[in-house]
Structure formats: structure tokens, C-alpha cells
N, C-alpha and C positions, 0 to 999 in steps of 0.2 A: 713412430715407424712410417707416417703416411708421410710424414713430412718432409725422412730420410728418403723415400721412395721420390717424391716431387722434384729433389733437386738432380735425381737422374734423367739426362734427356733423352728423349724417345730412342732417338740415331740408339744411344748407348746399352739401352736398354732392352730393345730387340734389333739388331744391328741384321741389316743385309748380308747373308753369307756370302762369301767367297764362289767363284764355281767351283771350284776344286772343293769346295766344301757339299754343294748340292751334290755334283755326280759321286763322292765316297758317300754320301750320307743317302741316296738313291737305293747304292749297289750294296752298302750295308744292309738294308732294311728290306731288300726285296731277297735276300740271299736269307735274313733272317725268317722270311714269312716263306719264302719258299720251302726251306727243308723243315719246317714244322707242319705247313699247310700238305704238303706233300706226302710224310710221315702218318699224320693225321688221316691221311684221306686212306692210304695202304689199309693201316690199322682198323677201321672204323668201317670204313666204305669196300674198298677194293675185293681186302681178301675172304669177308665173306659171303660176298656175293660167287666170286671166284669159286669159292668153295662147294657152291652147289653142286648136287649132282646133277642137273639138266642143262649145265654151261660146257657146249661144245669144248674135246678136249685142245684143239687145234687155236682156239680164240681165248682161252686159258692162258696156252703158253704163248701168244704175241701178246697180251695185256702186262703178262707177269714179266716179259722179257723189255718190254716199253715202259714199267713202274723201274724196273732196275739200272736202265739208266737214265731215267727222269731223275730221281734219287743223287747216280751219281755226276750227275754233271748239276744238280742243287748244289750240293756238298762241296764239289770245287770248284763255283764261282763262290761259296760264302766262305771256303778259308783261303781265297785273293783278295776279296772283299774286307774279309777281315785285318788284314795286313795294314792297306789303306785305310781302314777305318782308325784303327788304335793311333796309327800315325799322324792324324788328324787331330787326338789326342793329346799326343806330345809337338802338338804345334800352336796347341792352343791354351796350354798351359797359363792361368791367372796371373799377371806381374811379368813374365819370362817366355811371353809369344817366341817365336821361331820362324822362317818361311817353312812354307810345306815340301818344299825340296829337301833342306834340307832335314826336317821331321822325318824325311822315308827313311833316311839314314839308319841301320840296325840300331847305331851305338846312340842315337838321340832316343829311341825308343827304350833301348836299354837303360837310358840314364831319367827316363821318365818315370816306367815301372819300378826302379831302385830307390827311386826317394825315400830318405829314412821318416816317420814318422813323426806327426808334431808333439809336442806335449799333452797330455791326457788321451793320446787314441790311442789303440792297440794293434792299429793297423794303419799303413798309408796307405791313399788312395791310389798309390798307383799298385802295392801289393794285389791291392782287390781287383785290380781291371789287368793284373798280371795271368789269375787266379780264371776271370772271366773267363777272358780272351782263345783261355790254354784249354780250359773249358769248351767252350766251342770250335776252337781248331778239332780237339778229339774229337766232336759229333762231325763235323766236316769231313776228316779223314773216314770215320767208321764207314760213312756213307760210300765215300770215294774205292771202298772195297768191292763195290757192282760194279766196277769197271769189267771185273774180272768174271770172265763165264761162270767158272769153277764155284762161287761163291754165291750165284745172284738162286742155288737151293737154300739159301739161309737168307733170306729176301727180307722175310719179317722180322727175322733175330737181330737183324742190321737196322733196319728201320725204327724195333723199339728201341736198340740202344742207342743209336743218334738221338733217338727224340727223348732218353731220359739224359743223355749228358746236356742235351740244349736248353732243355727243364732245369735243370740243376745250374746248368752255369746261369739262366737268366736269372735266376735268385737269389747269387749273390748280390745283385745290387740293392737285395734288402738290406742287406746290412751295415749297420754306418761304422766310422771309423773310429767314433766316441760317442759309446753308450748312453752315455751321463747328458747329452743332448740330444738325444732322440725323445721323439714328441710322438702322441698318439696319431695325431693328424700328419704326419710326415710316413707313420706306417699305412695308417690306411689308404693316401694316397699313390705310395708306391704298391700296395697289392692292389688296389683298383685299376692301375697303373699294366700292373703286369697280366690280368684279366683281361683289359683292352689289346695288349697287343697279341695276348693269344686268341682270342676271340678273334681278330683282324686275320690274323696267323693261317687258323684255322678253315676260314670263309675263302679269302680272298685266295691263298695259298693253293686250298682245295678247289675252287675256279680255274685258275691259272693252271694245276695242272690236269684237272679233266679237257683243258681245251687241248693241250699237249696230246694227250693220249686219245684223242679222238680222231687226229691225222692219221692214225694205223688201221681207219676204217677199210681202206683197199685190202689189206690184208688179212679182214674178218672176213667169216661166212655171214652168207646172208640171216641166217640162225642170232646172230649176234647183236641185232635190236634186240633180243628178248633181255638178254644178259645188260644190256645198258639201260633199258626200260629201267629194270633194277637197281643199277648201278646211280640213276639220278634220283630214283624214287627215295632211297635211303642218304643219299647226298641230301637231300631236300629236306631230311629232318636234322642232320646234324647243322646244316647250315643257319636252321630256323633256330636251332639254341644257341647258334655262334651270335646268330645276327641278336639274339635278344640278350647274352652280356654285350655287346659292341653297344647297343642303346642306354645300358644300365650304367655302364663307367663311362662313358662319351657325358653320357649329362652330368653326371656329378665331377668328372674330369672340367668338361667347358664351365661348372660353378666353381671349381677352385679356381681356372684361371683367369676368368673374365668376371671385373664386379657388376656391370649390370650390361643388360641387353642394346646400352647407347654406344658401349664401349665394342661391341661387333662392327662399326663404322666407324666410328672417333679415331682408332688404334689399329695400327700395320698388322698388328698381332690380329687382333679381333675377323679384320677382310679376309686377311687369310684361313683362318679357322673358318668363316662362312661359308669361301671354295669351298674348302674341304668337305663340310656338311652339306655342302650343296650334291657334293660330287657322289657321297653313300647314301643320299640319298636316292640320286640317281639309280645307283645300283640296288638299291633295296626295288626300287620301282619298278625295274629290270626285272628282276628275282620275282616279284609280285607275280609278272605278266607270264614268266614260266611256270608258276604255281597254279595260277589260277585259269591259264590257257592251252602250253603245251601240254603239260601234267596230262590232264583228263584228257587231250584228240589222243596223247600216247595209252593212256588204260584204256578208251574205247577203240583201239585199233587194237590192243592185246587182246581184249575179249572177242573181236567181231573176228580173230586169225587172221589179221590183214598182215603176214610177216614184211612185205616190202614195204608197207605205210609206216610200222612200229623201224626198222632199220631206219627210213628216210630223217622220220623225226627225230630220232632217238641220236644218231651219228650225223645230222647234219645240218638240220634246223634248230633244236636244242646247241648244238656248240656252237653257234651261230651268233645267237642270243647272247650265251654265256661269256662269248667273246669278246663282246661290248663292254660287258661287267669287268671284267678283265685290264680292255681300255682304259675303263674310269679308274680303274685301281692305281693304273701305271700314274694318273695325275694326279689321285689321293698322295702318293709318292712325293710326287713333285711339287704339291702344295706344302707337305712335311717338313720336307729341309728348308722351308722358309718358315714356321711356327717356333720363334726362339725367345725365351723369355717366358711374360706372358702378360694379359691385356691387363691385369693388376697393376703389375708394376709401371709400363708404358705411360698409363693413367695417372699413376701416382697413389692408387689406393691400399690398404692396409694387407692384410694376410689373412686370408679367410679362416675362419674358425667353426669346427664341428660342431653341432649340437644337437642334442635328443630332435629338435623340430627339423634340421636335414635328414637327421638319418630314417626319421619316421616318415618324412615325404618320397625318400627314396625306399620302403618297403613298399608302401603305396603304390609307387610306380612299378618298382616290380611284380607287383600279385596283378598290376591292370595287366601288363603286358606279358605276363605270362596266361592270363587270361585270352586278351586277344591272338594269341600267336597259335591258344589250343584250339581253338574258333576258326582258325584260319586252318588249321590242320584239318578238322572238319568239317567246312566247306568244302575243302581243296578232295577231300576224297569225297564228299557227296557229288561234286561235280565229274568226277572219275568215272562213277559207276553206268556203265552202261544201259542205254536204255530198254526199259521192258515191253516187248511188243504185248497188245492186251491179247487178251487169252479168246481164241475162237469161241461162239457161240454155239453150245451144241447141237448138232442135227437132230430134229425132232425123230423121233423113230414113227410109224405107220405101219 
């Protein structure tokens, strides 16, 4: 295998994308983390906070009228996006390339998902990416039903069913087209696979649009730091379990693809994977300095009643921050559609293989870092709590 690997040259092996390859493969993937990260955030974050009874009624309904067409205007840049993507697809089909011109074509795309199937599978691959595709156009459309006043009182009935048709259509790609060659190690890496991008999904998603929904600060009451206070406090721990699968499948993703740590420089694939890691890492650091800095001046401003300190930070220094994060995301993005192939193959090295001593290093690593992350939980609110003035001395009585 190492040797068939060798005689592919680099050029071929991880080949420089087209642009029209980078911008579909951008707007695919930021439409993809969009309506899940967004989805996510309603679910999780938004509506029960929302749900409170001490969340002015007037800042209620602009948050909920601002998540519904957040929602829908996710939903229909990811079913244009998805158009472009598929057709990218049928343009790059093995042995039978195409221009991308003429790939937009209905009838190329038509004649891509119709292929009839090979010998021994039970499926072609273009049925399954027929199946996806049609799959997330529904979640796209569902969403695209906030457009509509009428409907944005079924806010969350829309939200979970985009996010289970998008759930569901991303899982077909477990499946292969012939059983009879499917390998343990090809599953595990496709659901470590699918962990990462929902864990990215998730975070980055739920970022991108709290900064969105923070532009509607002119039209909160001043009341409405308390409500946001909230609304990052509880972001702040779904993100902390986002961000620790994103660490769990990222390392055992970068050991499938890279055989050793020379190969991060040696190989085009490797550099860019580095950006990349450089770039969440950034953002993890970002995220740090809100956990361990805005976090607690925000709880110590909630306890002292300081309501215009809790609004300041809460709608304008905290989005501020997250903003950044935000940034880096957009060039995680763009480092993406340039990681094809992968530093194995470039190298010329073999094909990684599972065993009891990875998977025992990677529980390892997860009990560490689920360890640290609860640590960091507990700091982050020890540094929260406001400070106790000492207790007067009592006046002697006479």
C-alpha cells in the first residue's frame, strides 16, 4: 500500500482547489454550521432562558422575533448553497470531470445522482448524496417557514425539525454503498467525523449567531443585561462540552490523517491543517479570556445591581469579544476548502490502523480533559462570586 501511495505525486494527491471550489465549499459549510449552530443555540440556550418569568415581556418578543429570522435566512442561504455544492459534485466526478459551468446544469446533476449502481453495492453513490441532499433541502425549507409572521409562534417546533432532518440527512453518509467492504476503522472514523462537525456546528454556529442577535441591543430595555447575563452564562457551558468533542475527534481525526508530526511541514496538507489548528486555537483562547474575565466583572456587576455595567458588558463588550471568534471561524472556513486528501497519502505513508493502544490513549485523553474543562467550570464560577465585605466588629456595649 505504501508503495502504491508513493507513486502518487503530491500535485495529485492533495491538488489545489479550483476557486469556484473554495467559495461553494465555504458557503456549503458555513450554511451547514449555521442552521445547526443556530438551531442548537434556540433549543439549548435561547428559549429557556427566554422562558423565564423575570425576562421583560417586550425583550422576549424582539430576541424571539430576531432568532426567527436568523433561522430563516440560515435556511435559505444553506438550500442556494446546497445547489452549488452538489454541482461541484457532478463536476468532479472520478475518470468523467466536467467544467463547473456546465455541472450547474439540472440535467448534469440529474445524470450524476441517476447512476446506476456498481456490482456488489446496493446503492450508488450518487442515490445516497440524492437522498442527503433532498434531506437538507427539507431542513433548509422548514426553516425558511420564519419568513412568515404567522408561523415564527411555532418557533421551536421549526427549529427542532430542521435540526432533526439535518441530523438525519448528515448520517447518511454513514453508510456505504457495499457492505461487504466496510471496515471497523472507516466507521469509526466517519462518526468521529460526524462528532467533529457537530461539535464545530454547535460552537462556532452558536457564536456567529449570538453576535447576530446582539445588534437588537437598541431595541432591548435597559433590563435586558440581566436576560443576556443568562443567556452567555448557559452558552458558556454548552460551548465548554462543544469545545471538548471538537478536541476529542480533532486529535484522533489529525492521527488518521497525518503519520507523524514532520509531516505538519513536509506536506501542503500538513501546513494547512496547522493554520487551521492554529486558528481554534485562537479561538479557544478567545473563549478562555471570556470565561475567565468577562464571566465574573458580568456576576459581579449582577450581584452589586449595577444594571447599566451588567447591559454594557453583557450586549457590548462580550459581543465584541465573541466577534473575533467569529472572525477566526470565517478563516477556519477558508483553511478547509484547502485540507484535501490527506498528509498520509501526500507522504506516501500506509493507512492507519486502530488498536486497543489508540483507543486506550484516547479515553485517557478524554477523562483528562473532561477533568480540566470541570476545573475550569469551577474556577470560572469561583471567580464569579462576589466579594464578601468582612463583617463589622461589634460595638462593645457600656
Amino acid at each position: 500500500m505504501s508503495f502504491l501511495l508513493a507513486q502518487v505525486p503530491a500535485a495529485v494527491a492533495n491538488p489545489t482547489p479550483a476557486p469556484w471550489r473554495v467559495i461553494t465549499k465555504m458557503a456549503y459549510f458555513a450554511g451547514l454550521i449555521g442552521t445547526i449552530g443556530a438551531t442548537m443555540l434556540h433549543l439549548l440556550v435561547l428559549r429557556p432562558v427566554l422562558n423565564g418569568r423575570t425576562v421583560d415581556g417586550e425583550d422576549r418578543a424582539v430576541l424571539r422575533r430576531r432568532t426567527s429570522l436568523l433561522l430563516a435566512a440560515a435556511g435559505t442561504w444553506y438550500l442556494v448553497a446546497l445547489y452549488f455544492q452538489i454541482a461541484g459534485k457532478a463536476a468532479r466526478v472520478k475518470g468523467a470531470d466536467i467544467p463547473y459551468g456546465r455541472a450547474l446544469e439540472p440535467a448534469s446533476i440529474w445524470k450524476y445522482v441517476t447512476v446506476p449502481a456498481k456490482k456488489g453495492e446496493w446503492v450508488s453513490s450518487g442515490a445516497l448524496t440524492l437522498t442527503q441532499y433532498a434531506l437538507w433541502a427539507a431542513s433548509a425549507a422548514v426553516l425558511m417557514l420564519l419568513w412568515s409572521p404567522r408561523l415564527r409562534g411555532h418557533l421551536t417546533a421549526i427549529a427542532a425539525s430542521g435540526l432533526v432532518l439535518s441530523f438525519v440527512a448528515y448520517q447518511v453518509t454513514l453508510l456505504p454503498t457495499d457492505f461487504g467492504k466496510e471496515t471497523a476503522d472507516a466507521l469509526v472514523d466517519g462518526l468521529l467525523d460526524h462528532l467533529h462537525v457537530s461539535a464545530v456546528s454547535t460552537w462556532v454556529g452558536g457564536i456567529a449567531s449570538l453576535v447576530v442577535l446582539a445588534t437588537a441591543r437598541r431595541r432591548l430595555t435597559p433590563r435586558a443585561g440581566e436576560t443576556w447575563a443568562r443567556i452567555w452564562t448557559r452558552f458558556s457551558t454548552v460551548a465548554l462540552c462543544a469545545v471538548g468533542c471538537v478536541l476529542i475527534s480533532g486529535l484522533y481525526l489529525a492521527w488518521s490523517l497525518v503519520g507523524s508530526p514532520g509531516e505538519l511541514l513536509s506536506t501542503s496538507f500538513g501546513r494547512f491543517l496547522l493554520v487551521k489548528v492554529s486558528l481554534v486555537a485562537t479561538m479557544i483562547a478567545v473563549g478562555g479570556l471570556n470565561e475567565f474575565v468577562l464571566m465574573p466583572r458580568i456576576a459581579r456587576a449582577r450581584a452589586a445591581g449595577e444594571e447599566g455595567s451588567v447591559f454594557r458588558l453583557a450586549l457590548r463588550v462580550f459581543p465584541g469579544l465573541v466577534a473575533v471568534e467569529a472572525a477566526l471561524a470565517v478563516g477556519v472556513l477558508f483553511v478547509l476548502s484547502f485540507l484535501t486528501g490527506s498528509a498520509r497519502v501526500e507522504a506516501g505513508d500506509p493507512d492507519p490502523t486502530l488498536s486497543g493502544g489508540i483507543v486506550g490513549i484516547g479515553v485517557l485523553l478524554a477523562v483528562l480533559l473532561a477533568i480540566s474543562f470541570v476545573t475550569t467550570a469551577k474556577v470560572s464560577e469561583r471567580l464569579s462570586r462576589p466579594a464578601v465585605a468582612p463583617a463589622a466588629e461589634p460595638v462593645p456595649e457600656f
